[in-house]
ZAMARMAR-363731 format. One record per residue (C-alpha): x, y, z. Coordinates in steps of 0.5 Angstrom, whole numbers, plus 500, padded with zeros to 3 digits. Each point is the difference from the previous one (the first is absolute). Layout:
N
XYZ;...
This chain:
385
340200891;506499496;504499506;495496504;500495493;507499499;500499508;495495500;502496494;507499503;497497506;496496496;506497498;502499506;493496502;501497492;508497504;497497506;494497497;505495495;504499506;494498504;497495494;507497498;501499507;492495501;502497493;506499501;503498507;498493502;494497504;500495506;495496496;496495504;503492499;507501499;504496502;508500502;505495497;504499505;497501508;506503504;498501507;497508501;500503506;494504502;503505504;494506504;502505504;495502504;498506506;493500502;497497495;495496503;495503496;503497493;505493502;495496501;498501493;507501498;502493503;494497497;501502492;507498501;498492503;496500494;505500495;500494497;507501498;503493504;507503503;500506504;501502507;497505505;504506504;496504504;504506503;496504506;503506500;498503507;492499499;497503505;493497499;498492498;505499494;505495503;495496504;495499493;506499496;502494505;494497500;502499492;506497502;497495504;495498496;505499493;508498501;501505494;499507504;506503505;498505504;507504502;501505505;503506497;507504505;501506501;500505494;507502500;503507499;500502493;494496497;493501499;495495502;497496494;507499496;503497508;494496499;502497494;507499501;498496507;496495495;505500494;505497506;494494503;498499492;502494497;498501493;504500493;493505499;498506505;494502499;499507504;493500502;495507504;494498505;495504495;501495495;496494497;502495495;496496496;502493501;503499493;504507502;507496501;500496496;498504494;506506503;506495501;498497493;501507497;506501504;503494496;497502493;502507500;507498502;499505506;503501507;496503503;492501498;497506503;491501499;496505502;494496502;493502499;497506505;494500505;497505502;495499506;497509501;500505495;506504502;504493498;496499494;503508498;507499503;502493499;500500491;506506501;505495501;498495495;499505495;507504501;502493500;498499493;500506496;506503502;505494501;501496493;501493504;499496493;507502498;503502507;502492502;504500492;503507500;503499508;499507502;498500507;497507499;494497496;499494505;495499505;500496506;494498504;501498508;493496500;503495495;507498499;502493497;508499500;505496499;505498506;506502497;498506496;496503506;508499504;503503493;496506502;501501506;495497504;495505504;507502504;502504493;493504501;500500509;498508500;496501494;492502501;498497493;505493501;497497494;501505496;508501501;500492501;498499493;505504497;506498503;497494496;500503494;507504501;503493502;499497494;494496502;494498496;493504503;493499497;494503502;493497499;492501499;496497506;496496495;495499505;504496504;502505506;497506504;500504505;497505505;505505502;497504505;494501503;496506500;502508496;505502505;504493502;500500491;503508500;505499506;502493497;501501493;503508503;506497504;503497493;499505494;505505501;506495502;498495495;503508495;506500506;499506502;501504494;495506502;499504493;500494496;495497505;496507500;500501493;498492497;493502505;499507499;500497492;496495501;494504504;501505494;499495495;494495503;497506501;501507496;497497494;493499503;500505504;501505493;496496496;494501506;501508499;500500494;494497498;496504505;503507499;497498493;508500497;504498493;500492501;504500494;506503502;504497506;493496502;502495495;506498504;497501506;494494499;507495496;503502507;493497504;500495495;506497501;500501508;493496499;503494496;506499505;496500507;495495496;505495498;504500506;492499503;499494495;507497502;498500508;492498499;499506505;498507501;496499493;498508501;507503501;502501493;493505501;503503505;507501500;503506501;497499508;505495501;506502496;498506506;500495505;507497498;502509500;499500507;503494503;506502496;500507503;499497507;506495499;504505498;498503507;501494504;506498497;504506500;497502507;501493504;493499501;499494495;499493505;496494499;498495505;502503506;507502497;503506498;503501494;506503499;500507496;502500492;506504499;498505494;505500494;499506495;498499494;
């Protein structure tokens, strides 16, 4: 047992870290918080990319004419959509003179779909602000006005939020808090913004607020043309050029819905978490192989234990700390979302999930078979370590 005790406690130490990252993180980084209003109004352009989203634009659009922040544009980019899209987002534009609908050309060699999007809206765009925006996303009417009012107090070029997750089957409910936990708990984002290591930052594609000349200082979406996980790479080289990067809470002022159904969800978050590591096999391996140990180890023993009749003194003890700690973390990121309330009960199921669709990204990525969209995805070059 004594073995198995020190094992424990060392996990526990672990779990003890995460859960101080995860609490400084809600406690201390900011909040879109309703009402807010900027000093100044520069004109923001609101660019959407868009390839057959005529499930989701229609919301979009409508949350974003709602903003009552008075000085904003409209770019739409139909990115080749196979279904009504286009047509749907034209019956906005000639119904309010603040939305554009634009045609995307053709994607050139060495560029990815999403970042040639943006980049096609940058160059139609007229704002002082760029406000980079996905179809699945909802604002709340004061949502704008709240984000360039934290932009400017903070000091920040770019403001990056992680909206508030939906989730419309089981299998999303299960999925879905992977990412925004992983996000949380691992990332220590309250000093990230300070400290200007871009390791440490983490950027949100569905919610990008920038200014002009610090998005143009970065490189523009150019800089990052054949990355999968764009945002990711594009908030970093903000941060290694010297420019102020912020993340935020939603403070109920954004969500959104990413995927539809468990195997849409699996193979959307699957196409970016082993790229996002950049390709490094052994690191990527191990980070997810100790994560499933971690999360779930501790339970499995102390199941064991308890039925075979064993010494709950011993390495037990960790072992419930370990449990506990797992608990507290899965419920406050619960709390902070207002959803899925019953996962904290639940959480080595999920951590699981989140296991296997690392695997599986790793597969596709170093295989070639990753795609989104009806587009092939090019193959993850592996680096070692």
């Amino acid at each position: 047992m004594g073995n198995w005790a020190s094992h424990f406690t060392g996990v526990a130490a672990f779990l003890g870290a995460v859960l101080l990252i995860s609490v400084a993180n809600l406690l201390l980084l900011p909040r879109l918080k309703p009402g807010r209003r900027p000093e100044s109004q520069p004109l923001v352009s609101v660019l959407l990319p868009v390839r057959d989203e005529e499930e989701n634009v229609e919301g979009c659009l409508s949350s974003v004419l709602s903003q009552d922040y008075p000085n904003f544009e409209v770019l739409v980019l139909n990115d080749g959509s196979r279904d009504g899209t286009a047509s749907m987002v034209q019956d906005f534009a000639s119904r309010d003179l603040r939305v554009r609908l634009l045609e995307g050309k053709r994607l050139p060699p060495g560029w990815l779909g999403k970042s040639w999007a943006c980049f096609q809206l940058y160059q139609r765009s007229a704002g002082e602000l760029l406000f980079f925006v996905d179809a699945d996303v909802r604002l709340r009417p004061g949502c704008l006005s709240s984000a360039v009012a934290e932009l400017e107090r903070s000091g920040s070029d770019l403001l990056t939020v992680y909206p508030r997750q939906r989730a419309g089957t089981l299998g999303e409910s299960f999925l879905l808090p992977v990412l925004g936990w992983s996000i949380l708990s691992f990332y220590p984002l309250f000093v990230a913004g300070h400290l200007k290591l871009s390791p440490l930052t983490v950027t949100v594609g569905q919610f990008i607020l920038v200014r002009r000349d610090a998005y143009e200082r970065a490189g523009t979406h150019e800089a990052v043309r054949a990355e999968v996980v764009e945002d990711m790479a594009l908030g970093r080289r903000a941060v290694r050029a010297g420019l102020r990067w912020r993340f935020a809470l939603d403070g109920g002022a954004v969500e959104c819905r990413m995927y539809r159904g468990f195997r849409e969800a699996f193979q959307g978050l699957a196409r970016g978490v082993f790229p996002a590591f950049g390709g490094r096999v052994l690191v990527f391996s191990f980070i997810w192989m100790w994560l499933a140990w971690a999360y779930t180890a501790p339970a499995v023993f102390l199941g064991h234990t308890l039925m075979a009749g064993g010494d709950t003194v011993g390495a037990a003890t960790p072992a419930l700390v370990c449990i506990i700690l797992s608990l507290t973390s899965w419920a406050l990121f619960s709390l902070s979302q207002r959803r899925f309330p019953w996962l904290a009960l639940m959480y080595p199921l999920p951590v699981l999930l989140g296991v296997a669709v690392s695997l599986w990204s790793m597969y596709v990525g170093l295989s070639g078979k990753a795609g989104w969209k009806g587009r092939r995805l090019p193959p993850v070059r592996p680096r070692f370590p």
